[in-house]
C-alpha positions, 0 to 999 in steps of 0.5 A: 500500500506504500505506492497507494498511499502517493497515489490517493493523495497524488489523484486527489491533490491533482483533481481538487486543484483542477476542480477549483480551477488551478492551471494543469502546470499547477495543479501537477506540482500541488498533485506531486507535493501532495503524494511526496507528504502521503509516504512520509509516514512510512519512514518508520519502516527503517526500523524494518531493516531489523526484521529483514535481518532476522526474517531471512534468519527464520527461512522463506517460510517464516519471512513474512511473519517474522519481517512484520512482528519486528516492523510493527514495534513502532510501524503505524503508530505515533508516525500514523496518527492524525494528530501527528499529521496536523502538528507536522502540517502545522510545523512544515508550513512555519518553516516553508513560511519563515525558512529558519534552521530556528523553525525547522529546529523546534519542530524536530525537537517537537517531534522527536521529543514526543515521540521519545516520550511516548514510545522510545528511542526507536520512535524518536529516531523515526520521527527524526528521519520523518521531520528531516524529509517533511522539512525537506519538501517544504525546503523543494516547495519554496517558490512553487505555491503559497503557505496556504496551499502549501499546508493544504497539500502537507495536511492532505497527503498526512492526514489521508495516509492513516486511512489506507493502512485500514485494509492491510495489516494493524490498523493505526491508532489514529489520535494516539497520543491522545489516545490508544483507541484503535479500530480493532481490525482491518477493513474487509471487502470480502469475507473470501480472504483470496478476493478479499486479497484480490479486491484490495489489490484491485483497489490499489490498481485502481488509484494507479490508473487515476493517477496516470489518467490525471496525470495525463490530462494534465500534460495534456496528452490523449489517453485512448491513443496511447493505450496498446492493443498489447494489453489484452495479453495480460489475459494469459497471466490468469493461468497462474491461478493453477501454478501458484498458491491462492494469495491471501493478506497473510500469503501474498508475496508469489503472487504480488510479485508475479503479476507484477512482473508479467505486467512489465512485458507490454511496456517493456516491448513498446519502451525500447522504441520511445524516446523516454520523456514525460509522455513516453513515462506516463505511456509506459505506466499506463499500459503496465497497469491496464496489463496488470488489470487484465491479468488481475480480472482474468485471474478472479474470473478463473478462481471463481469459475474453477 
């Protein structure tokens, strides 16, 4: 769900800003601003080098398992939380305002400080990885907008991160501090854990494909010519159904892995011909997803049939 997260905040930022009437060259920078604050949260996942550590300890079995029980000590939790995202959005903008090492100083040692004091020393070393890149954008965003659209992109790809979390893994604790209330389990869109897997992949597919179209329109570049008649090869990826394991939220990784990698064959075949701008980018990226859909709808068709 990492690139999810870009995504939805990417897609939403973009179609706002053309909604209220921004230029499309505006509307692209708020669009990616906005996507580059949505994966801040995930800095906590350095902690994860640990659990790769000792996952590859416990064998291609336990992997998973043991890659996510290490991770989860400090993943989603004061680096997930909507108060954490607001008093982050509030302290990047008075930096991106006064552009001081005194500003940025005080709202690191904001973070870091609560974080020390709520989780520990791991926490605070998080929070210090996640001031220094939020501190970052703001530093890259200077010139390109104003303090009010500023905030508005830095709170809206924070404050939408949580959110995405809710259909895989732990769900976050979303006012912690304030409070260690939590959703007690994660959103489920199917009660089959194979099409529950599968509809959230979809999903995520989904905010891909809006994403490229927006992304598209805003370079004004016409979609239905640049999709390949390719893309229906992706249909064969279906048959993988009878040469790998059913994938499930706990189970997922041969086929993630796999259709990702099939999916690479029409943009690859296509790329070698173009001259590798922007537009041949964006053409790449949306044949890799439609092929993928393909095979994605091919694959529940054959599991729900079979």
């Amino acid at each position: 769900m990492i690139a999810g997260h870009f995504l939805l905040a990417f897609t939403l930022a973009g179609a706002i800003a053309v909604a209220l009437g921004y230029e499309k060259d505006k509307a692209l920078y708020l669009a990616v601003f906005a996507g580059g604050f949505s994966i801040i949260p995930d800095v906590d996942m350095i902690y994860g080098i640990k659990g790769v550590v000792l996952a590859l300890e416990s064998g291609p079995g336990g992997f998973p398992g043991t890659f996510w029980t290490v991770s989860n000590r400090v993943h989603r939790g004061l680096s997930h939380s909507l108060v954490t995202g607001l008093a982050a959005s509030i302290g990047f903008t008075a930096y991106f305002i006064r552009n001081k090492i005194s500003v940025a100083s005080a709202v690191t040692g904001l973070l870091v400080a609560t974080a020390f004091v709520f989780e520990d020393f791991v926490g605070a070393v998080v929070m210090l990885a996640f001031s220094v890149i939020g501190l970052a954008l703001a530093e890259k965003a200077q010139g390109k907008m104003s303090s009010k659209e500023f905030f508005s992109i830095a709170s809206l790809g924070l404050l939408s991160h949580p959110f995405g979390d809710f259909f895989t893994g732990t769900p976050p604790e979303l006012f912690f501090p304030l409070t260690n209330a939590v959703k007690e389990s994660r959103i489920v869109l199917n009660q089959d854990p194979v099409l529950n897997l599968l509809s959230i992949f979809g999903l995520e597919l989904s905010l891909g494909l809006s994403a490229l179209i927006l992304g598209l329109y805003l370079k004004e570049i016409p979609v239905k010519e640049k999709i390949s008649p390719l893309v229906a090869l992706g249909g064969l990826y279906g048959f993988a159904f009878y040469l790998i394991p059913a994938p499930t939220l706990a189970a997922s990784y041969s086929f993630v892995f796999s259709i990702l990698g099939y999916g690479v064959v029409v943009p690859a075949y296509h790329f070698k011909s173009m001259k590798k701008d922007i537009e041949d980018l964006l053409t790449v990226g949306l044949n890799y997803v439609l092929t993928i859909a393909v095979a994605l709808a091919t694959y529940i068709l054959i599991y729900v049939v079979a």
